[in-house]
N, CA and C of each residue as an Amber inpcrd file, in Angstrom:
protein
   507
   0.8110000  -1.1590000   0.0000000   0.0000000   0.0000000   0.0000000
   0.8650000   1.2350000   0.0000000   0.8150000   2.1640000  -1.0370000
   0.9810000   3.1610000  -1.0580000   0.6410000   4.5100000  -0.3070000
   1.1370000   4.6020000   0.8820000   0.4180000   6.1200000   1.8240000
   0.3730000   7.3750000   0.8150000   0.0360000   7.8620000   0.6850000
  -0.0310000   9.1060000   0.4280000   0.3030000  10.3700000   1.7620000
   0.9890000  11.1150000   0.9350000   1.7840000  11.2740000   1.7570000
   1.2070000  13.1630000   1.8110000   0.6940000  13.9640000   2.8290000
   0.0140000  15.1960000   1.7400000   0.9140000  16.4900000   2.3490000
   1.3140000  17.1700000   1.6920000   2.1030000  18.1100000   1.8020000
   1.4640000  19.6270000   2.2830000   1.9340000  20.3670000   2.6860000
   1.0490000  21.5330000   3.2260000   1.4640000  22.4300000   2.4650000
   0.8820000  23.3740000   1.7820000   0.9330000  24.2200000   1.1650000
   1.3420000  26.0210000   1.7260000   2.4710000  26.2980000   1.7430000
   3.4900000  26.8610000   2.3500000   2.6740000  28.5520000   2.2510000
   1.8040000  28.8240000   1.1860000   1.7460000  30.1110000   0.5140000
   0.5140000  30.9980000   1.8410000   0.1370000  30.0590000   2.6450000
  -1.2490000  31.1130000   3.6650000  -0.3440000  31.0980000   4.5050000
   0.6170000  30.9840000   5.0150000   1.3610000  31.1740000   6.1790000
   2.7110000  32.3010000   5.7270000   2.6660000  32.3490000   4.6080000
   3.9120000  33.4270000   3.8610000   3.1310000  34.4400000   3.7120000
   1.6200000  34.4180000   3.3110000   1.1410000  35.5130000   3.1440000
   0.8070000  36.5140000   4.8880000   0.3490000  35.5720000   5.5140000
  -0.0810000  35.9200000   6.7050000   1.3060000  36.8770000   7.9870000
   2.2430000  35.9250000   7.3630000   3.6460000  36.3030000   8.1110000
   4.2090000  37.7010000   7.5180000   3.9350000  38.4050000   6.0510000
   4.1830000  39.2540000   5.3150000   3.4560000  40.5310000   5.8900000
   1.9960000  40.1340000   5.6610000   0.9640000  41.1330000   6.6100000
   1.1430000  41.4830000   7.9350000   1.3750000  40.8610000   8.8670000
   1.8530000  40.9340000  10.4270000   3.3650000  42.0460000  10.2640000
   4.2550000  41.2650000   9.5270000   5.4450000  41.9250000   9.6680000
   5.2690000  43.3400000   8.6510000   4.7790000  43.9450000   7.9940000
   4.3210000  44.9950000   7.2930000   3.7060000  45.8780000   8.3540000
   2.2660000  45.4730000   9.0660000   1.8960000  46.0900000  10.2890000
   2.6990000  46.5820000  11.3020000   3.7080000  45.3810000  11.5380000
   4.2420000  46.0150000  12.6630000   5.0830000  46.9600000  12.3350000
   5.8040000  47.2030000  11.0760000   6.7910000  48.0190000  10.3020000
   5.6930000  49.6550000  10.2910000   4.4440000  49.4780000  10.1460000
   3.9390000  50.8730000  10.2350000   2.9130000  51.2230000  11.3280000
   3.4440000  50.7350000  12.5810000   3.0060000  50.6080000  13.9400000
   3.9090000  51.4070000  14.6030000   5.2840000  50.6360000  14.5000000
   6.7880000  50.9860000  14.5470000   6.6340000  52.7670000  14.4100000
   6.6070000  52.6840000  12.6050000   6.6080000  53.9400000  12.2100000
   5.8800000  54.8260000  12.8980000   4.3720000  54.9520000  13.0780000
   3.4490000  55.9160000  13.5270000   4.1100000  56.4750000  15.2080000
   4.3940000  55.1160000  15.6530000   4.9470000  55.6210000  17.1160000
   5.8770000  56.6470000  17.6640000   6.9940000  56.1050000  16.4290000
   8.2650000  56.6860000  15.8530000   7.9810000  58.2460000  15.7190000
   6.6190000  57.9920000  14.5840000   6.7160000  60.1040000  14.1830000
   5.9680000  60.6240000  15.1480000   5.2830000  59.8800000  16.3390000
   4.1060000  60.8330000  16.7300000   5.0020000  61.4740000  17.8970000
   6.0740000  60.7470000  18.4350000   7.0370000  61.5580000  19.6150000
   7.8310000  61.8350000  18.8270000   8.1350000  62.5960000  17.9560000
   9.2290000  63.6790000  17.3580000   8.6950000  65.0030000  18.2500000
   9.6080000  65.6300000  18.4640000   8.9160000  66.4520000  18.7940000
   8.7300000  67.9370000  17.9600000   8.0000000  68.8290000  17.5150000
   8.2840000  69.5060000  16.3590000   7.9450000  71.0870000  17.0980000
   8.5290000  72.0690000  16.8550000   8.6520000  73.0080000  17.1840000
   8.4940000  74.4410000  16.2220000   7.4890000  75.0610000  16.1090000
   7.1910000  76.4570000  15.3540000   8.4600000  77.5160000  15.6020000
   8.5190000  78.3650000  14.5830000   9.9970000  79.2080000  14.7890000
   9.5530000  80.0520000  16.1930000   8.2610000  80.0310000  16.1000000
   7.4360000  80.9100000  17.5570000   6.1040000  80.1390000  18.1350000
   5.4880000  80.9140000  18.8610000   4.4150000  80.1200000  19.5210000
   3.2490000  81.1030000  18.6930000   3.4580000  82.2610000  18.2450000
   2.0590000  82.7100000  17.8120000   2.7540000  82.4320000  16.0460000
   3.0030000  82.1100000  15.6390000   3.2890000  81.4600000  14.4020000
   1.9480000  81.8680000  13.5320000   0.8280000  81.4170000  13.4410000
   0.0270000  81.8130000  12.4920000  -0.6720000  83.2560000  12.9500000
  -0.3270000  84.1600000  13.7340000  -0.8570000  85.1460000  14.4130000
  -0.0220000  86.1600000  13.3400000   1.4070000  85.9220000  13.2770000
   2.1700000  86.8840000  13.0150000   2.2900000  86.4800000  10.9850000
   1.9230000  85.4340000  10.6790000   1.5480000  85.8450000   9.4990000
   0.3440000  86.5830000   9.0290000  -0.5380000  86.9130000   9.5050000
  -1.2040000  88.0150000   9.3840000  -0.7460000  89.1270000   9.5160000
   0.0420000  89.2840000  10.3610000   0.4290000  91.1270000  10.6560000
   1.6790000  91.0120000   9.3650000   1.8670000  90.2980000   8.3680000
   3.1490000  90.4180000   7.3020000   3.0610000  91.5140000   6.7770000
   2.0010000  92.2570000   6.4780000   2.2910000  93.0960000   5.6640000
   2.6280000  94.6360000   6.2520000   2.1610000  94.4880000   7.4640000
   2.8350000  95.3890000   8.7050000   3.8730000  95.2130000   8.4390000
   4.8590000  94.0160000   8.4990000   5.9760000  93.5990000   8.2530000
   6.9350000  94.0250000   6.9210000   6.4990000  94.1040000   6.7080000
   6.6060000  94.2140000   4.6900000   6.8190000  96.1620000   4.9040000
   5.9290000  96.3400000   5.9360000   6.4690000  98.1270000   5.5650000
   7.4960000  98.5060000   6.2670000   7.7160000  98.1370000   7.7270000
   8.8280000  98.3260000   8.8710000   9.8870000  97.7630000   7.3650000
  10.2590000  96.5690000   6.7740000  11.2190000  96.0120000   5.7390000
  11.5650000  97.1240000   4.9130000  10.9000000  97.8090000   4.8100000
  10.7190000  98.8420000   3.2560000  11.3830000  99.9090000   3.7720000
  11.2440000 100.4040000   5.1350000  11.4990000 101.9390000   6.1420000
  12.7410000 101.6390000   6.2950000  13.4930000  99.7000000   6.9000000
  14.7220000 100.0270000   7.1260000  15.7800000  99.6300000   6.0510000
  15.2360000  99.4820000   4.8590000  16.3380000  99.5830000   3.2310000
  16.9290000 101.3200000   3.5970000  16.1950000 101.9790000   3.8510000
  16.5600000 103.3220000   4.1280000  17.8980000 103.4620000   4.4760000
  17.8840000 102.6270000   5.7570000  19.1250000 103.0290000   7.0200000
  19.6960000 101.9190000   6.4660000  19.9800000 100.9030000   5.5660000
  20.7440000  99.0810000   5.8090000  22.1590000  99.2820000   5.8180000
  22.8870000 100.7560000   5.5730000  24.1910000 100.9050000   5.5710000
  24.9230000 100.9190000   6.9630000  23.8730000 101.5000000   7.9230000
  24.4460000 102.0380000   8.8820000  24.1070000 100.3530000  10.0820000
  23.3110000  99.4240000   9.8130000  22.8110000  98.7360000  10.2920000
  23.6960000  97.1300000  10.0740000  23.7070000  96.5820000  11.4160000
  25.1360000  95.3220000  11.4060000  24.4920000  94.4980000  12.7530000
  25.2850000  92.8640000  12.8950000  24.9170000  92.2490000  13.9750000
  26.3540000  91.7280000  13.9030000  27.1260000  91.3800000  14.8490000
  28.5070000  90.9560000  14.8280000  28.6040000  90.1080000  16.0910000
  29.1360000  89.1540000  15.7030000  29.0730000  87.6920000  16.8720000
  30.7280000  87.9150000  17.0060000  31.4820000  88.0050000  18.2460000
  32.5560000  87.8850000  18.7280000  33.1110000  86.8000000  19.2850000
  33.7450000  85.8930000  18.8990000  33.6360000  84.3800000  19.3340000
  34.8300000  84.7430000  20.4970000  35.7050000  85.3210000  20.4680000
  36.7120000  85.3970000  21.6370000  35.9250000  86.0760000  22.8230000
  35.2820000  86.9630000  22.7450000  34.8330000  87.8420000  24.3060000
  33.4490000  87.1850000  24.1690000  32.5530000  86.0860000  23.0400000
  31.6310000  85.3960000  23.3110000  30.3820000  87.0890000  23.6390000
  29.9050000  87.8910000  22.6790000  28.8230000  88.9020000  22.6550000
  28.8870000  88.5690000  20.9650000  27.3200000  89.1450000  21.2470000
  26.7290000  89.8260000  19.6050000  26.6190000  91.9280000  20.2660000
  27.0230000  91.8440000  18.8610000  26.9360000  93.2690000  18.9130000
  25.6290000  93.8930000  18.0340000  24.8880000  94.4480000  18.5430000
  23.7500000  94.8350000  17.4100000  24.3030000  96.2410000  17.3250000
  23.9910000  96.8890000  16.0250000  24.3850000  98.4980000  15.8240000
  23.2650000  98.8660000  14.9390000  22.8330000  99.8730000  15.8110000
  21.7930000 101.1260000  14.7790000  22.3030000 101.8430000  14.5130000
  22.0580000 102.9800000  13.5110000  22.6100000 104.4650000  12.8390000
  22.2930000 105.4080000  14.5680000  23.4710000 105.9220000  14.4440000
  23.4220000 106.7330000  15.2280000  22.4690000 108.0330000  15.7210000
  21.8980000 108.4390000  14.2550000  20.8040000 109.4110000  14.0070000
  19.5000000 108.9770000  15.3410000  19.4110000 107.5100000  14.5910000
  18.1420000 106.9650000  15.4810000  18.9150000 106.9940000  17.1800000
  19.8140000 106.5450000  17.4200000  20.3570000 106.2830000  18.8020000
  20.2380000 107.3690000  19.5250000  19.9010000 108.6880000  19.2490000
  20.3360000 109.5300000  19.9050000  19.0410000 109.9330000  19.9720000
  18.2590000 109.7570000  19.5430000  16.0920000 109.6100000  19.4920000
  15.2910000 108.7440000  20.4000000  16.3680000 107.9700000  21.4570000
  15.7810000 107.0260000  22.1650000  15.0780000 106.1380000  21.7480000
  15.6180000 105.0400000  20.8080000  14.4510000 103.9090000  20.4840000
  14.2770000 103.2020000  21.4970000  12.7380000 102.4530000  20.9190000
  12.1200000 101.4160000  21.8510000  12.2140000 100.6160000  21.2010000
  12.5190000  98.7100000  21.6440000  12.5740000  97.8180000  20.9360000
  12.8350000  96.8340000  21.7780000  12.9410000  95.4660000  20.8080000
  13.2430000  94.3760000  21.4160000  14.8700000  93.6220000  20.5330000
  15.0250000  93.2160000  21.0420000  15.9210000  91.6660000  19.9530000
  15.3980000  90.4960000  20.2470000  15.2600000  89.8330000  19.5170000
  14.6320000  88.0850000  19.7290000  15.6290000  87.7920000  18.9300000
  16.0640000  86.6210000  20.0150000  17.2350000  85.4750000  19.8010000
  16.4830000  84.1990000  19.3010000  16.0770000  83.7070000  18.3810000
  15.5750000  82.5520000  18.1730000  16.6360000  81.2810000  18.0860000
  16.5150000  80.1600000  18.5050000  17.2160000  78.9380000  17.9690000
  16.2790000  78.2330000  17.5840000  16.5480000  77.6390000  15.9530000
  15.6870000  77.1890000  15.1140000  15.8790000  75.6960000  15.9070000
  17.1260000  75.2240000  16.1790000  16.4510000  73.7020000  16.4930000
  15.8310000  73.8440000  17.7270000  15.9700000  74.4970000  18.8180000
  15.6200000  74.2100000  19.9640000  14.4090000  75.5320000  20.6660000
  12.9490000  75.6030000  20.4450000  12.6960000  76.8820000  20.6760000
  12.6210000  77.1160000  21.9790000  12.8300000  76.0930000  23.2460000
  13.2850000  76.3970000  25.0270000  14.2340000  77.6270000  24.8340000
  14.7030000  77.5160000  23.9080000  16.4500000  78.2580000  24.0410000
  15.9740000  79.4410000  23.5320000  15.2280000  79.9020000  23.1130000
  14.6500000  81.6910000  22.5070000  14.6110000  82.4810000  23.7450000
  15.3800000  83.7540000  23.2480000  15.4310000  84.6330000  24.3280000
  14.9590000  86.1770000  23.8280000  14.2960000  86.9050000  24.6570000
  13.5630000  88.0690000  24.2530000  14.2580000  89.0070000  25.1970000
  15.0710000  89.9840000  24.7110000  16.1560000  90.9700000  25.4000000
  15.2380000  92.2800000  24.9580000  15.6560000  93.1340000  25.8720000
  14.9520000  94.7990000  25.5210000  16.1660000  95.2510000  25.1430000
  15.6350000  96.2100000  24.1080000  16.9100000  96.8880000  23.1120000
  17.2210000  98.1810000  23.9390000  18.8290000  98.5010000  24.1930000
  18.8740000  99.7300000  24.8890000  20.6510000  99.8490000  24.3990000
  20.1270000 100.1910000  23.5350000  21.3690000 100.8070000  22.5980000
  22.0430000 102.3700000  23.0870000  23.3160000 102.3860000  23.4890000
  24.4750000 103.3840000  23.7460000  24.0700000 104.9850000  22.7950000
  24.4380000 105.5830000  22.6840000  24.7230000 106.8350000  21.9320000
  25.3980000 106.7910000  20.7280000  26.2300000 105.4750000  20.3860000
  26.9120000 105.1820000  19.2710000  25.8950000 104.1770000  18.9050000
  25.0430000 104.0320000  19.5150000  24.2720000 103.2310000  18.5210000
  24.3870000 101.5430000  18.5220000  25.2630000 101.2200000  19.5850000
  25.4470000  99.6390000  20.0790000  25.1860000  98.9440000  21.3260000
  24.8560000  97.7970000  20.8980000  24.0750000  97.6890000  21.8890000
  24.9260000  95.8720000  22.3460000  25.4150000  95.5250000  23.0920000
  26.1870000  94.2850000  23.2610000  25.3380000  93.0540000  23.8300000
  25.5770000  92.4010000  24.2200000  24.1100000  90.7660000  24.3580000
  25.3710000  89.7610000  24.4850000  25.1730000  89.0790000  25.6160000
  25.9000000  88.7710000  26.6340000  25.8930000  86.9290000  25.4950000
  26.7120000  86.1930000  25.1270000  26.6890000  85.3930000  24.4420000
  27.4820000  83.8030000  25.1470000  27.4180000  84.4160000  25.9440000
  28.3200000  82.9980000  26.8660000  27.3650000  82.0890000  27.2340000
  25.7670000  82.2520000  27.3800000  25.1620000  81.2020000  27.9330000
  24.4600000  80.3820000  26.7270000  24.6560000  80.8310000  25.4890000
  23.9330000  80.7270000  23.9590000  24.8180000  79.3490000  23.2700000
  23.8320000  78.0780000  23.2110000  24.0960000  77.2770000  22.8510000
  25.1870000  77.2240000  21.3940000  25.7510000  76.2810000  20.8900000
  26.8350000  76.5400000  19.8980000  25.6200000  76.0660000  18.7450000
  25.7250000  76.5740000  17.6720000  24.8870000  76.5790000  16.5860000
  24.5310000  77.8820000  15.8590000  23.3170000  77.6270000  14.7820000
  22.9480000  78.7180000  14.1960000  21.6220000  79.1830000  14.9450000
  21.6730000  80.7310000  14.7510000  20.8960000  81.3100000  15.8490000
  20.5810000  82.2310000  15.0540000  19.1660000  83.1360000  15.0180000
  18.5470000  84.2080000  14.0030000  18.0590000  84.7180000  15.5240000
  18.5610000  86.5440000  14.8490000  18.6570000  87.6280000  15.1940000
  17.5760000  88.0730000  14.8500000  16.5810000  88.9540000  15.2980000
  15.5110000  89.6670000  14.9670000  15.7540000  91.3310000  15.9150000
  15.8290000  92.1170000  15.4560000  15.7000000  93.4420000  15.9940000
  14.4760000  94.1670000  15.2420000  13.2630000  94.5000000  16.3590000
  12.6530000  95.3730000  16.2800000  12.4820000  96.4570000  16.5960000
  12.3890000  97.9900000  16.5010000  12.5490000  99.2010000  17.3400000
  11.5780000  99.9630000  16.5630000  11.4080000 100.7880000  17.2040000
  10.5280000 102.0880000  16.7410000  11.2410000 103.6600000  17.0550000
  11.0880000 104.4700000  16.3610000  11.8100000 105.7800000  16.4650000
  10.6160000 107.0740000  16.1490000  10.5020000 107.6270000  16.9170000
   9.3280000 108.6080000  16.8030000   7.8490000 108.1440000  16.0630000
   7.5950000 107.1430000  16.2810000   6.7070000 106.6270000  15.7670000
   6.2740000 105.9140000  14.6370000   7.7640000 105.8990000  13.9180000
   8.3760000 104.5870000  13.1730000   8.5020000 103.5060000  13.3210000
   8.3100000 102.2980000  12.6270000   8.7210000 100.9100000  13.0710000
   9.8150000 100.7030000  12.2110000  10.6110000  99.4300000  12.5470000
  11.8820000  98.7640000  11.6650000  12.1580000  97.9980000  12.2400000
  12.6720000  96.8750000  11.5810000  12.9750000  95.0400000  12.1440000
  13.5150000  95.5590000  10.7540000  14.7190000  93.7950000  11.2250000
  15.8340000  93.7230000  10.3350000  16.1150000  92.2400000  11.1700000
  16.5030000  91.0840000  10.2910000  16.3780000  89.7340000  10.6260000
  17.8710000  89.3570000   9.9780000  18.7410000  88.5940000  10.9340000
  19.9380000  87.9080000  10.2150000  20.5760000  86.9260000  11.0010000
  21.1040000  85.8970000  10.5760000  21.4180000  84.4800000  11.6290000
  22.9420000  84.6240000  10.9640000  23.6170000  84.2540000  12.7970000
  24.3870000  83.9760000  12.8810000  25.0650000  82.8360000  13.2180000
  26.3040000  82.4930000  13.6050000  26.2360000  81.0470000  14.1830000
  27.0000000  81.4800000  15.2630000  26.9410000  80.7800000  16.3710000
  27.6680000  81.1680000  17.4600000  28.3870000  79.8950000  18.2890000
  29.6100000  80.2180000  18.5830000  30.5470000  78.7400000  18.7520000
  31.4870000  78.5480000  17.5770000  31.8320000  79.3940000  16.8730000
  32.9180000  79.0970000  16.0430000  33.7980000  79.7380000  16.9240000
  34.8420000  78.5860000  16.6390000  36.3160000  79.8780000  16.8480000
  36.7250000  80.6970000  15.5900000  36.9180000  81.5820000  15.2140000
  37.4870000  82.2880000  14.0370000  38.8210000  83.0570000  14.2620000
  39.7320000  82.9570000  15.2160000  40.9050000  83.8730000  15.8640000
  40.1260000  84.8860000  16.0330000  41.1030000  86.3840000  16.0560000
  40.6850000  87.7250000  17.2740000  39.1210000  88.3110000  16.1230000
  38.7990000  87.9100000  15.4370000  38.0100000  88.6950000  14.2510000
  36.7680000  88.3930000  14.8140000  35.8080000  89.1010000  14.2350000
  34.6040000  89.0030000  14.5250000  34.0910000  88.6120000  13.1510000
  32.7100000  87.7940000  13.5410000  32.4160000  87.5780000  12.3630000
  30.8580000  88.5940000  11.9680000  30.9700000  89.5720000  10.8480000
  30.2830000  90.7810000  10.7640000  29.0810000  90.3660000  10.1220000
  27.7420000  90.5350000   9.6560000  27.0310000  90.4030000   8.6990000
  26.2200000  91.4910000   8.9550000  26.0960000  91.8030000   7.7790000
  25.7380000  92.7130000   7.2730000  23.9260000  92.9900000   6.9920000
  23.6080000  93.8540000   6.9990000  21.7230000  94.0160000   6.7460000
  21.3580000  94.0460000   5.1460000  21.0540000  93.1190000   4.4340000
  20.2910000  93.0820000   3.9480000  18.5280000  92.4770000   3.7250000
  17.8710000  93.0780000   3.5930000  16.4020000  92.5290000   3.6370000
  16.1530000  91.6160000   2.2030000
């Protein structure tokens, strides 16, 4: 007598093992992206794209002054230097600087602007993580507005030089 002998057919258990391991691959994933943690350059983020075109005119007022206007990161004495035109310095502006760090926004710092008679104003840079960091200066001058935005990086060594950049909008 011949047994017959019956073989199992391999293909519902390959399919089934394919599906499971696929699931768990975008189980994995979802878990993965939902604790990233993601961070706006600000907290009123869609607030302040509305006021842009407010924005857009303070931009337009300080093309005026962009000669006289600079942010300079000093890696040896560890300061940023902000500089206004002197004209305005001596008019008493009101203002702020916002220090943003794009990767980390804990690390944003909001300083009141109180710029010298020459028009400079120094920002203490020793506690400012090493990376790239955007500068925002806003001020007002007799009832003028002007912001002027420029990133620097801070934590290079460069020897005794400073590293300068310049205002353009």
């Amino acid at each position: 007598m011949n047994q017959l002998q019956t073989k199992r057919n391999p293909w519902p258990i390959v399919i089934i093992s394919y599906f499971v391991v696929f699931i768990t691959f975008v189980v994995i994933f979802i878990v993965f992206a939902a604790r990233q943690r993601t961070d706006l350059v600000r907290q009123d983020y869609y607030e302040e794209e509305i006021r842009f075109q407010h924005h857009i005119d303070r931009v337009s007022r300080t093309r005026a002054i962009s000669a006289e206007l600079g942010i300079a990161y000093d890696s040896r004495r560890q300061f940023i230097t902000v500089t206004l035109p002197v004209a305005q310095a001596n008019r008493q502006p009101t203002g702020r600087i916002f220090l943003y760090c794009p990767s980390d926004a804990r690390l944003d710092q909001n300083i009141q602007l109180a710029v010298d008679k020459q028009g400079l104003q120094l920002v203490d840079g020793k506690k400012l993580q090493a990376g790239l960091w955007k500068v925002r200066v806003e001020w007002s001058v007799n009832g003028q507005e002007f912001v002027f935005n420029k990133s620097i990086v801070v934590g290079l060594q460069t020897g005794s030089q400073a590293s300068m950049i310049h205002f353009r909008p």
